[in-house]
N, CA, C and O atoms as a printed pandas DataFrame, in Angstrom:
     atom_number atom_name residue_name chain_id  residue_number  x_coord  y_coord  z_coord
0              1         N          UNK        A               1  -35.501   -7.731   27.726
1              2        CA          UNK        A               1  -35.315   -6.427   27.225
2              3         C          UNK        A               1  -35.802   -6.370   25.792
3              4         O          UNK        A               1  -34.978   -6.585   24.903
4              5         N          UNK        A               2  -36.904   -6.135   25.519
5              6        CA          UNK        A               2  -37.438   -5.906   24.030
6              7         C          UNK        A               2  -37.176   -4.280   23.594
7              8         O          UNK        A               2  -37.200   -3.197   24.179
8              9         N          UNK        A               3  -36.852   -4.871   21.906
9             10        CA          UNK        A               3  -36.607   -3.700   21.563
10            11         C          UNK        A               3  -38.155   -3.448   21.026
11            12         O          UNK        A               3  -38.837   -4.465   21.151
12            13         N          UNK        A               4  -38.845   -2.342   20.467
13            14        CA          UNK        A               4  -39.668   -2.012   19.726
14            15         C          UNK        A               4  -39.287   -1.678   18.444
15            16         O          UNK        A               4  -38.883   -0.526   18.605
16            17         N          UNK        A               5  -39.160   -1.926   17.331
17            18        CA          UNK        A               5  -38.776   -1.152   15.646
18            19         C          UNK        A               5  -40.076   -0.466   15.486
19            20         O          UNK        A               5  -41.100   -1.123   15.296
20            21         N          UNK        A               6  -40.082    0.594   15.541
21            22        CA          UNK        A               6  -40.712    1.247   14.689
22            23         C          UNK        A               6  -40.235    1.770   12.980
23            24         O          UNK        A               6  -39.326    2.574   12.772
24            25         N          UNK        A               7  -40.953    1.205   12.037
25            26        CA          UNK        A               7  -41.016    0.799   10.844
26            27         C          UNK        A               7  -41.289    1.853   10.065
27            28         O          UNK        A               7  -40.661    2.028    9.021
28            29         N          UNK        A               8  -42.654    3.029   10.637
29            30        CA          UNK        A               8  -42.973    3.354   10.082
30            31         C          UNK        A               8  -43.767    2.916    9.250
31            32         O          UNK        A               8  -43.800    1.696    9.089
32            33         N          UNK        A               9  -44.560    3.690    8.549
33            34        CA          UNK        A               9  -45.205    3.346    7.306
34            35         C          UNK        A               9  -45.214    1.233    7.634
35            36         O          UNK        A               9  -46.373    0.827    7.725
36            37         N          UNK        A              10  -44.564    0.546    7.724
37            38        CA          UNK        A              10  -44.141   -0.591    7.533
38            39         C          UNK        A              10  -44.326   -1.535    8.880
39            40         O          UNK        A              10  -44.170   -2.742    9.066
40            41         N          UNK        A              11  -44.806   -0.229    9.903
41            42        CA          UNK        A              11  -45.730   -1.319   11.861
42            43         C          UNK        A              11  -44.413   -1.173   12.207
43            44         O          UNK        A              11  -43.453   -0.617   11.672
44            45         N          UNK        A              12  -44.615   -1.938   13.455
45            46        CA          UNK        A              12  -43.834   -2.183   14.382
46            47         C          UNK        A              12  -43.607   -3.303   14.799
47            48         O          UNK        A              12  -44.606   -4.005   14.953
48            49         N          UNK        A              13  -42.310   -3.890   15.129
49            50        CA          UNK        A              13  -41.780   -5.392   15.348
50            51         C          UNK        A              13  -41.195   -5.301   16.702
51            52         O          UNK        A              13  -40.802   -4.269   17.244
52            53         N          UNK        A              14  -41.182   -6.519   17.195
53            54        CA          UNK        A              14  -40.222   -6.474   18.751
54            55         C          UNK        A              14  -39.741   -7.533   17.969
55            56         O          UNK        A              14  -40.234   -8.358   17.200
56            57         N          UNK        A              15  -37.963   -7.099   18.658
57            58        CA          UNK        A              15  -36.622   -7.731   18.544
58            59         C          UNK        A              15  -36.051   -7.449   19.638
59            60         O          UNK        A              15  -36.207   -6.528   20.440
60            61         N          UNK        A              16  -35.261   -8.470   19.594
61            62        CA          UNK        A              16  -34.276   -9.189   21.016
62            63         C          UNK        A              16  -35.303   -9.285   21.985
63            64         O          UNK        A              16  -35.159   -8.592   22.992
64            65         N          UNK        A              17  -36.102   -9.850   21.913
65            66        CA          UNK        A              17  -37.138  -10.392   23.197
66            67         C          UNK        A              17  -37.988  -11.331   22.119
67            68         O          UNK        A              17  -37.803  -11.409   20.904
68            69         N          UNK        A              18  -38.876  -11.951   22.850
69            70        CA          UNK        A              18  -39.946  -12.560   22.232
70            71         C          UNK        A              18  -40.823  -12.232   21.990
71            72         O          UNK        A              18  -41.496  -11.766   22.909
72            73         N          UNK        A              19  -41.456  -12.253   20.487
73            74        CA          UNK        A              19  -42.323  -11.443   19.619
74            75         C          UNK        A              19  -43.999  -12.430   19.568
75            76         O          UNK        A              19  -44.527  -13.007   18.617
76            77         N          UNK        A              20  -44.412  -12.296   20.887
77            78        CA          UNK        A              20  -45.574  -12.801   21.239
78            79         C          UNK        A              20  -46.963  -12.165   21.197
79            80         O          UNK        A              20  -47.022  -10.980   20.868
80            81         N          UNK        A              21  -47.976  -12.758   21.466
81            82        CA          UNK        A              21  -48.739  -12.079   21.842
82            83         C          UNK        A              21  -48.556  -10.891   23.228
83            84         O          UNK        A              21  -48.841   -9.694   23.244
84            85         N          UNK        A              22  -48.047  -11.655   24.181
85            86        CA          UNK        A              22  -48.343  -11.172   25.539
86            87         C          UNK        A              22  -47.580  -10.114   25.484
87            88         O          UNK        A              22  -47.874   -9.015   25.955
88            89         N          UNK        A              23  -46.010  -10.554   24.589
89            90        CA          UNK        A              23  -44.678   -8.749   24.525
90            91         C          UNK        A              23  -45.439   -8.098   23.881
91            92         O          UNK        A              23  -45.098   -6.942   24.127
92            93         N          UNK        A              24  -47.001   -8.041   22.601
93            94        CA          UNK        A              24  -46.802   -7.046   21.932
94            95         C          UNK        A              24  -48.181   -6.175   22.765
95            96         O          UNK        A              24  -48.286   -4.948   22.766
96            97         N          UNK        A              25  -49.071   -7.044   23.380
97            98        CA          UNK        A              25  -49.055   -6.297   24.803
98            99         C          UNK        A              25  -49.235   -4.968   25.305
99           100         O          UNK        A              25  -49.770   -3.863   25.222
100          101         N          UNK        A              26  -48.053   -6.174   26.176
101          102        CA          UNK        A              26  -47.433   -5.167   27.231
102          103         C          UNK        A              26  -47.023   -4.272   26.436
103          104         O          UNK        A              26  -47.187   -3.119   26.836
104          105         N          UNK        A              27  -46.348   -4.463   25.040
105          106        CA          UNK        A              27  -45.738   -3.019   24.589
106          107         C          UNK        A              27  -46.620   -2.006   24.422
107          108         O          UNK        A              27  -46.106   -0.899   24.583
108          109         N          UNK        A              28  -47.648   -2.006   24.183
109          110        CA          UNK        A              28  -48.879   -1.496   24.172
110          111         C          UNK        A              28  -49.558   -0.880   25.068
111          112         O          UNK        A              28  -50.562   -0.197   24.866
112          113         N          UNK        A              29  -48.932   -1.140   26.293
113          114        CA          UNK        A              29  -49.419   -0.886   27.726
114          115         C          UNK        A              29  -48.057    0.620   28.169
115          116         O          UNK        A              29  -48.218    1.450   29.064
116          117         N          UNK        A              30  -47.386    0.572   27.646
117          118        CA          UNK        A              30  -46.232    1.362   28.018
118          119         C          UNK        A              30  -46.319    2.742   26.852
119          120         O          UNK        A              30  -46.018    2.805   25.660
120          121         N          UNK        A              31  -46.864    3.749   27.802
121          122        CA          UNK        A              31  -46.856    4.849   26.736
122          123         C          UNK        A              31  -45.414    5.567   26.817
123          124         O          UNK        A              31  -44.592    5.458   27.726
124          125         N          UNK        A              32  -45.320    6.301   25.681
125          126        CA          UNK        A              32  -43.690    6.970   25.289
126          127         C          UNK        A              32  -43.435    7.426   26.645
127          128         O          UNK        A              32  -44.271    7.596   27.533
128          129         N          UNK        A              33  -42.120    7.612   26.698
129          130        CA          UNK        A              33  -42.002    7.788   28.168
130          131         C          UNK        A              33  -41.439    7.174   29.046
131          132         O          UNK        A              33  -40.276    7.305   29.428
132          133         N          UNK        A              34  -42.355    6.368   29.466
133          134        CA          UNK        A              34  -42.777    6.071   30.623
134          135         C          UNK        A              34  -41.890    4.670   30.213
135          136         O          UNK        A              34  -41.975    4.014   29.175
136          137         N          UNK        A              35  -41.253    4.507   31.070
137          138        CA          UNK        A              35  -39.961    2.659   31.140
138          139         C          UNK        A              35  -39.790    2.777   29.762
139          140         O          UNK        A              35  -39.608    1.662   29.272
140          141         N          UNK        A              36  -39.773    3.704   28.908
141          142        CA          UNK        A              36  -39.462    3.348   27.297
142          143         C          UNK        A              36  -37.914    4.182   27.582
143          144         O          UNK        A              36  -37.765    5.028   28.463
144          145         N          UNK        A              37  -36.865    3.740   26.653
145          146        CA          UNK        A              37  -35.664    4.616   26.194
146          147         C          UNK        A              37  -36.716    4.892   24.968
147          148         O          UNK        A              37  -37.664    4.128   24.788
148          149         N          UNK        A              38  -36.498    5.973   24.183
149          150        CA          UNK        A              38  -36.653    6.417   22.953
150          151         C          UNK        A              38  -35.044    6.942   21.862
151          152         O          UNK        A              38  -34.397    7.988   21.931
152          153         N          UNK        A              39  -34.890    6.023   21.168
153          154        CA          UNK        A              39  -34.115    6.117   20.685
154          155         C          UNK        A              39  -34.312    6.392   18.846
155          156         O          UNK        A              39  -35.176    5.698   18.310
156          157         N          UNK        A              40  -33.764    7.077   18.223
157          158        CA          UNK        A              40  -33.411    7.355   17.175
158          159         C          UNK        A              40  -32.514    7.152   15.737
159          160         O          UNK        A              40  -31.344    7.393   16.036
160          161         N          UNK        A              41  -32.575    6.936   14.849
161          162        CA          UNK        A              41  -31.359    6.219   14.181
162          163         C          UNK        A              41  -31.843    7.053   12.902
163          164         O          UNK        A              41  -32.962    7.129   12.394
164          165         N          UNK        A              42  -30.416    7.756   12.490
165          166        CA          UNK        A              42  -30.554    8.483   11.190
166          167         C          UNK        A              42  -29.615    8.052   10.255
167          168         O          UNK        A              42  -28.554    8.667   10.146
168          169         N          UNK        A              43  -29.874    7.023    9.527
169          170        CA          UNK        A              43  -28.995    5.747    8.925
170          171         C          UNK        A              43  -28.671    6.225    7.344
171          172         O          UNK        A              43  -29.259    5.743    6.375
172          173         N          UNK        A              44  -27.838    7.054    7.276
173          174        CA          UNK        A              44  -27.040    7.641    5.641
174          175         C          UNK        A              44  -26.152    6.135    5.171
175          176         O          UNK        A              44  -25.180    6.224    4.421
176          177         N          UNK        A              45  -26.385    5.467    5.438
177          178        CA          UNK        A              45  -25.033    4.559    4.504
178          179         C          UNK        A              45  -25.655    4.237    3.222
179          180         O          UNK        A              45  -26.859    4.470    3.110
180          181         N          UNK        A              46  -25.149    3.843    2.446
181          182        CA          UNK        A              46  -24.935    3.290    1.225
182          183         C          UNK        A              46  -26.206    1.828    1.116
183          184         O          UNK        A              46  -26.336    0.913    1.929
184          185         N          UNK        A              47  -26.975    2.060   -0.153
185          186        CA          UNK        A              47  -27.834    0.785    0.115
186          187         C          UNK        A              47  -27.501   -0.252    0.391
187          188         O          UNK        A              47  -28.314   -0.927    1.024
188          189         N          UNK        A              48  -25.847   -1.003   -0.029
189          190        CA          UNK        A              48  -25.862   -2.021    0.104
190          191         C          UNK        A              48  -25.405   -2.264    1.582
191          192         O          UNK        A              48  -25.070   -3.367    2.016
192          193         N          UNK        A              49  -25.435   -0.934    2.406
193          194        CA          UNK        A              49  -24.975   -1.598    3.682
194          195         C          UNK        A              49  -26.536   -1.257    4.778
195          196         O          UNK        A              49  -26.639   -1.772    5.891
196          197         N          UNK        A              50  -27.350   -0.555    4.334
197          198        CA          UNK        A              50  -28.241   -0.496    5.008
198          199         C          UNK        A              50  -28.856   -0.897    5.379
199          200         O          UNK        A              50  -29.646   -0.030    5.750
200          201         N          UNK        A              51  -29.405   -2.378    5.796
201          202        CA          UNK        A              51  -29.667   -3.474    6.702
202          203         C          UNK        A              51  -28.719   -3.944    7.522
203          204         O          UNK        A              51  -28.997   -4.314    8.662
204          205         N          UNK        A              52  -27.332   -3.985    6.962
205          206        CA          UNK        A              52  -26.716   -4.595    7.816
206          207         C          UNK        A              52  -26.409   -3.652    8.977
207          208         O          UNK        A              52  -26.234   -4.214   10.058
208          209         N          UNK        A              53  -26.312   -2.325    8.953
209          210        CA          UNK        A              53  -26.203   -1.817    9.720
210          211         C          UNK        A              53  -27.467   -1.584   10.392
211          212         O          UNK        A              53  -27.087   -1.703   11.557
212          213         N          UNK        A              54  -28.479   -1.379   10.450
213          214        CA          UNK        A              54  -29.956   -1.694   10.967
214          215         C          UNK        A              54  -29.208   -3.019   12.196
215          216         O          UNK        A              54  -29.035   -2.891   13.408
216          217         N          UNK        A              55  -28.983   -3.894   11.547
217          218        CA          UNK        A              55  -28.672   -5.575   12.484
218          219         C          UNK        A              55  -27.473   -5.095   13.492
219          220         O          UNK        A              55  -27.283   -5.451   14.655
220          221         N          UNK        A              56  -26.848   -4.329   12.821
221          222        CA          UNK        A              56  -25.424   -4.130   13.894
222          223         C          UNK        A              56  -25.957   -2.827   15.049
223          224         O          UNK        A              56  -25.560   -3.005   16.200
224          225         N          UNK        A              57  -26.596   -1.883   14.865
225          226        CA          UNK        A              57  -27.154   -1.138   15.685
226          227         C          UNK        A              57  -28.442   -2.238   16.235
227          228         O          UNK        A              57  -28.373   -2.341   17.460
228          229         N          UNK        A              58  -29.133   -2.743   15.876
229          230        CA          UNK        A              58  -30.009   -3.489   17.143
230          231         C          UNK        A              58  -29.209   -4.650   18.130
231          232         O          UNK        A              58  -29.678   -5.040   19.199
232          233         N          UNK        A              59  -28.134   -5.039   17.653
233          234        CA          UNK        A              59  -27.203   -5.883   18.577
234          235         C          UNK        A              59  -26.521   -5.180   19.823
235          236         O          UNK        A              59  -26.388   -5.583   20.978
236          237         N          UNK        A              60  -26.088   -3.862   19.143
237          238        CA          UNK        A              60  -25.355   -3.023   20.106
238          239         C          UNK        A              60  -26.657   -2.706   20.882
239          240         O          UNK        A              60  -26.485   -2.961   22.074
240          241         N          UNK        A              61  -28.086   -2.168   20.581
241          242        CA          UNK        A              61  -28.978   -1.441   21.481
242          243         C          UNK        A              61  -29.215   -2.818   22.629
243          244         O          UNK        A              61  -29.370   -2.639   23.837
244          245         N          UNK        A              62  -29.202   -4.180   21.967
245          246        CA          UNK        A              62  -29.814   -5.103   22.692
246          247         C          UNK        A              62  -28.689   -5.132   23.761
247          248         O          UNK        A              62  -28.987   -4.905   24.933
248          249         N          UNK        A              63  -27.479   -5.387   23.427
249          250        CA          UNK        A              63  -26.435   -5.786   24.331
250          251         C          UNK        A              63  -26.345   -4.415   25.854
251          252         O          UNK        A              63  -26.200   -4.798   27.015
252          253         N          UNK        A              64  -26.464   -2.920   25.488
253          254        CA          UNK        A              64  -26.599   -2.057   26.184
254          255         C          UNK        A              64  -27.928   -1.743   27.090
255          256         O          UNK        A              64  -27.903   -1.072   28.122
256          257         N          UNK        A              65  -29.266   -2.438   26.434
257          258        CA          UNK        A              65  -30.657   -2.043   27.107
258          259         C          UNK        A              65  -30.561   -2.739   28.520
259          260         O          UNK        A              65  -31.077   -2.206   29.502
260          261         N          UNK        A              66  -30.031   -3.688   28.584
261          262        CA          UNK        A              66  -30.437   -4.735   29.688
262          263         C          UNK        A              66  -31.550   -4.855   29.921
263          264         O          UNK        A              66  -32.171   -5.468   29.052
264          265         N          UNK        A              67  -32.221   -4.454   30.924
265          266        CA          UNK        A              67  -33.398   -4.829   31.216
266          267         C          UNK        A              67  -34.777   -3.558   30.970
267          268         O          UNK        A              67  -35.928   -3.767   31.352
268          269         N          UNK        A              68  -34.404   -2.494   30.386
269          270        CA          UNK        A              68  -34.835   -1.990   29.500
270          271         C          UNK        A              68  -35.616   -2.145   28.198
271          272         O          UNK        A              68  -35.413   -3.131   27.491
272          273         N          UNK        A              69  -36.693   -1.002   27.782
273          274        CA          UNK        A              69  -37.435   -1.636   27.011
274          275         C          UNK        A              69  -36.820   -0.351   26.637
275          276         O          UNK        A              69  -36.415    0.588   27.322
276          277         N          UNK        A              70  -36.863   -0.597   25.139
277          278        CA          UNK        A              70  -36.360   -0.027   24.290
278          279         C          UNK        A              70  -37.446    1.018   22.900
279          280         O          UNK        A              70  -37.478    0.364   21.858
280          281         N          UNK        A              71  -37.770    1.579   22.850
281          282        CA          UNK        A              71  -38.672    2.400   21.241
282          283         C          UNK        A              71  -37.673    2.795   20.577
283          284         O          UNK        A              71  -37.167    3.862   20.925
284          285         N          UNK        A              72  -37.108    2.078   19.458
285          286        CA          UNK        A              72  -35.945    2.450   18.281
286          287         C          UNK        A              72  -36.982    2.742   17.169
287          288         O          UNK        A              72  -37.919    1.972   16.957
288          289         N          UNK        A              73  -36.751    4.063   16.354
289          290        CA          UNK        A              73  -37.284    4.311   15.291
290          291         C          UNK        A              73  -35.837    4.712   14.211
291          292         O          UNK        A              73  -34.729    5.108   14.573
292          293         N          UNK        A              74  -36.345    4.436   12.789
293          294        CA          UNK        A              74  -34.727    4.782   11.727
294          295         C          UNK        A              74  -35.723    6.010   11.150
295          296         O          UNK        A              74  -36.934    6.219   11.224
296          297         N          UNK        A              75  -35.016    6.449   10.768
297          298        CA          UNK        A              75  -34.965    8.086   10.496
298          299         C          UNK        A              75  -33.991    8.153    8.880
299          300         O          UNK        A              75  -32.813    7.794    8.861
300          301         N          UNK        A              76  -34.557    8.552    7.891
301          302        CA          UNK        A              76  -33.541    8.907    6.521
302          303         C          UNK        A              76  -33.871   10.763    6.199
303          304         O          UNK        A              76  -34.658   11.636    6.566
304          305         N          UNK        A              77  -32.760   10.607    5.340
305          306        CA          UNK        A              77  -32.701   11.570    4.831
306          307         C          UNK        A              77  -33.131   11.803    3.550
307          308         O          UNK        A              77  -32.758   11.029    2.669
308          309         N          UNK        A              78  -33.882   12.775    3.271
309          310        CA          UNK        A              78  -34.724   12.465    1.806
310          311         C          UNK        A              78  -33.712   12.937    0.187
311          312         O          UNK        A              78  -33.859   12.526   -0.964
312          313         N          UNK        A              79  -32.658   13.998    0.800
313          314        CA          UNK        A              79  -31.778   14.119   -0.064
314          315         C          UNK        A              79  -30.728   13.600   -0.166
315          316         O          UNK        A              79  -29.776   14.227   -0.630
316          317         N          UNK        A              80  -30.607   12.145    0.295
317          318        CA          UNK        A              80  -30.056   11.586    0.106
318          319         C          UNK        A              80  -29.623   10.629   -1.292
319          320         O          UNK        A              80  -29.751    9.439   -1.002
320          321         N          UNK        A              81  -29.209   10.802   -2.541
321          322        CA          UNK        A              81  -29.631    9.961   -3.700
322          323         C          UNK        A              81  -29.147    8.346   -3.173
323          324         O          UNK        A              81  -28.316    7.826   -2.429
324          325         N          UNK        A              82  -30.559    7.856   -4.343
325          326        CA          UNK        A              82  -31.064    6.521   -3.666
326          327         C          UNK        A              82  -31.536    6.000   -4.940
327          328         O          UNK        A              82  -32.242    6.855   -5.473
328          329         N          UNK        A              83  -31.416    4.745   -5.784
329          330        CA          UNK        A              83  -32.065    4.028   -6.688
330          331         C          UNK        A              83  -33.835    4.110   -6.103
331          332         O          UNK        A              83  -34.464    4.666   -5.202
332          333         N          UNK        A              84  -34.077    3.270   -7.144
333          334        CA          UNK        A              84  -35.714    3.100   -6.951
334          335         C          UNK        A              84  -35.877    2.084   -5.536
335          336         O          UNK        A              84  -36.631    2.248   -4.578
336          337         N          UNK        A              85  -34.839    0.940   -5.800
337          338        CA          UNK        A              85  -35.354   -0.118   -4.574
338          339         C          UNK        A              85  -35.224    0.454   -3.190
339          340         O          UNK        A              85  -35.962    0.189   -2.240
340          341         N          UNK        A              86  -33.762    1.612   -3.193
341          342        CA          UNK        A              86  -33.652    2.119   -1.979
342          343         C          UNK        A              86  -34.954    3.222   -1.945
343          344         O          UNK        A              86  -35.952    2.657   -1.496
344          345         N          UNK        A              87  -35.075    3.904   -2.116
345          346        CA          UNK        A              87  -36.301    4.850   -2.272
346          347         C          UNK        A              87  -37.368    3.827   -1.631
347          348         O          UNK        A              87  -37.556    4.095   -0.445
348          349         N          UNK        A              88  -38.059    2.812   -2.056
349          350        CA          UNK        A              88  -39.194    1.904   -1.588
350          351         C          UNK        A              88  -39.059    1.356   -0.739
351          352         O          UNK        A              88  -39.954    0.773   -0.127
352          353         N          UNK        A              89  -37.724    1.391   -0.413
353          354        CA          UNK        A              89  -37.219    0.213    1.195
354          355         C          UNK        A              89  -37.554    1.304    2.219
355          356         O          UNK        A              89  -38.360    1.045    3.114
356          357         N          UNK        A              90  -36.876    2.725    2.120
357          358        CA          UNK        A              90  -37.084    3.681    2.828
358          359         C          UNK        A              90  -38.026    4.224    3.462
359          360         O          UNK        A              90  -38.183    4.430    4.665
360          361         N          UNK        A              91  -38.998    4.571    2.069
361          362        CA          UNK        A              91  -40.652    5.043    2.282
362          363         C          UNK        A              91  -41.256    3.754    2.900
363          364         O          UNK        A              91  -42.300    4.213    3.365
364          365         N          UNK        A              92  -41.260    2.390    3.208
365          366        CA          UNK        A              92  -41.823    1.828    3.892
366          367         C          UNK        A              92  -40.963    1.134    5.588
367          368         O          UNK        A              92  -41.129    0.268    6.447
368          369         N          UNK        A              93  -40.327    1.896    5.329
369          370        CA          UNK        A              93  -39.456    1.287    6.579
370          371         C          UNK        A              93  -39.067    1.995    7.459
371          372         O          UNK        A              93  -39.155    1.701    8.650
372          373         N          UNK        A              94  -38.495    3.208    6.944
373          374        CA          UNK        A              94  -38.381    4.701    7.763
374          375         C          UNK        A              94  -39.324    6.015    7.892
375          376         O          UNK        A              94  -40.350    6.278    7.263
376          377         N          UNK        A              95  -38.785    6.621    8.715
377          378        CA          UNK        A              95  -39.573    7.920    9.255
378          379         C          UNK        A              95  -38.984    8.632    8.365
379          380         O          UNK        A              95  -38.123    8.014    7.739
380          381         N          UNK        A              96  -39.233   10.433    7.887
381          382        CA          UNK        A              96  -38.239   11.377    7.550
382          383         C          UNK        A              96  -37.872   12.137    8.307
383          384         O          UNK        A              96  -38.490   12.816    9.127
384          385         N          UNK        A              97  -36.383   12.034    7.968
385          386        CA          UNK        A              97  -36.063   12.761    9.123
386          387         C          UNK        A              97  -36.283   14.641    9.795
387          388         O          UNK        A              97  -35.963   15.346   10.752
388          389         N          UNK        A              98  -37.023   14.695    8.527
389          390        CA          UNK        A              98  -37.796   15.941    8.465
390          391         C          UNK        A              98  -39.246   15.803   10.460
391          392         O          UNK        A              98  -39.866   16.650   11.103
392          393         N          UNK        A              99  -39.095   14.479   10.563
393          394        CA          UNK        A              99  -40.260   14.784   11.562
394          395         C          UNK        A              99  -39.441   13.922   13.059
395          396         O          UNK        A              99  -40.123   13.098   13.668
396          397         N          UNK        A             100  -38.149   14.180   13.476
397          398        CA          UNK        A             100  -37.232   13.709   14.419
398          399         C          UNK        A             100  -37.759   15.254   14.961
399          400         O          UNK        A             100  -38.890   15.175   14.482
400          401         N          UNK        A             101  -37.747   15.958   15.307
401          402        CA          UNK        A             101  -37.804   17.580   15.763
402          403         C          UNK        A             101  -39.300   17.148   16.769
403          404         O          UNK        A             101  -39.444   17.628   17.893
404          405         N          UNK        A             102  -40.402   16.118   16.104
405          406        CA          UNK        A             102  -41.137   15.944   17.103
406          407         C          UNK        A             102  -41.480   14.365   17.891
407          408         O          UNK        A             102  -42.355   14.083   18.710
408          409         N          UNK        A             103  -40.462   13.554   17.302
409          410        CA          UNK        A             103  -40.542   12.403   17.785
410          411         C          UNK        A             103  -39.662   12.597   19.449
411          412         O          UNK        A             103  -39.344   11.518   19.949
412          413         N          UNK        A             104  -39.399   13.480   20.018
413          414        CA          UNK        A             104  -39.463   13.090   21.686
414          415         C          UNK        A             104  -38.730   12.094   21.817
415          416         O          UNK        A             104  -39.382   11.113   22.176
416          417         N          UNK        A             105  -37.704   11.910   21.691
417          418        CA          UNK        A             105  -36.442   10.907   21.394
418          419         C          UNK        A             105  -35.210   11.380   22.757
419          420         O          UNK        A             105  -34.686   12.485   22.893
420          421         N          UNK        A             106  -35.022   10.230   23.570
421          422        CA          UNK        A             106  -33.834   10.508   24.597
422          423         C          UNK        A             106  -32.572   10.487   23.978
423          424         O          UNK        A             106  -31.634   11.174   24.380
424          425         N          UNK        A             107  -32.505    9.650   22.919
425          426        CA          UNK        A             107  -31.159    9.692   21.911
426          427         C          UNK        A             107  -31.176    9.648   20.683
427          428         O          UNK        A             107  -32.144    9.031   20.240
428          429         N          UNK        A             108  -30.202   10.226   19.632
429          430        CA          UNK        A             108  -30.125    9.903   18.923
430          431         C          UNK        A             108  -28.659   10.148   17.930
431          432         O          UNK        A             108  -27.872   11.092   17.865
432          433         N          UNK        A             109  -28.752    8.336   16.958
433          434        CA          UNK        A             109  -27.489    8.408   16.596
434          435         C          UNK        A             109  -27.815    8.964   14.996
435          436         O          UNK        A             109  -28.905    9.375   14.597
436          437         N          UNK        A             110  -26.432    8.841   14.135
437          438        CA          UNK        A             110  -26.549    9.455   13.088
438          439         C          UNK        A             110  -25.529    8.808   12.466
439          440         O          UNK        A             110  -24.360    9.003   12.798
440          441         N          UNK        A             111  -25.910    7.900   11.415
441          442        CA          UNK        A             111  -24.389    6.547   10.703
442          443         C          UNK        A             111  -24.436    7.262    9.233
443          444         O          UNK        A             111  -25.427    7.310    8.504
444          445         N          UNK        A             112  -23.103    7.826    8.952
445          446        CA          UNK        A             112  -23.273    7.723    7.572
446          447         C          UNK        A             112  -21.524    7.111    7.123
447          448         O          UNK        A             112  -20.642    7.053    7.980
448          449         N          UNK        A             113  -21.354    6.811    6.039
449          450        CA          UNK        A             113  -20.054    6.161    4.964
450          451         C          UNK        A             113  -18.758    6.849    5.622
451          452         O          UNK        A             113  -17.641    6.639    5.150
């Protein structure tokens, strides 16, 4: 069950499966849709928890996908106040959530403090 991260700005990684040639693939072979969940994550917490919660939502998606392939994208909020490092972690790691309205998403969650 691979997940896909979409990064944004920052590519795309497979987690909880093996991050091979052949998974990144096949992931490649699977347009939106089609055997994909599309999932969403609009992650408000606090900088210092915002990875860890990134790790605790891909544990829960991995433990629930089973044999499912998974497209997880994180999603922020731009008025959200944010230091400089959070600001740069964001712009290269997340989507805005200004453009969830056309990402075609079967779910989506929403974590804030």
């Amino acid at each position: 069950m691979p997940i896909l991260v979409d990064r944004g700005p920052g590519g795309c990684s497979i987690v909880a499966g093996k991050d091979t040639a052949a998974e990144r693939m096949e992931a490649r072979r699977h347009p939106a849709g089609s055997e994909w969940i599309e999932i969403g994550l609009v992650n408000n917490m606090p900088e210092a928890a915002l990875e860890a919660t990134e790790q605790q939502f891909l544990e829960l998606i991995g433990a629930a996908a089973g044999d499912s392939w998974v497209h997880l994208r994180f999603f922020s909020l731009s008025d959200v106040p944010r230091s400089e490092r959070g600001r740069s972690y964001l712009s290269h790691s997340y989507h805005d959530a200004a453009d969830i309205r056309h990402a075609e998403l079967d779910g989506l969650e929403g974590l804030a403090p």
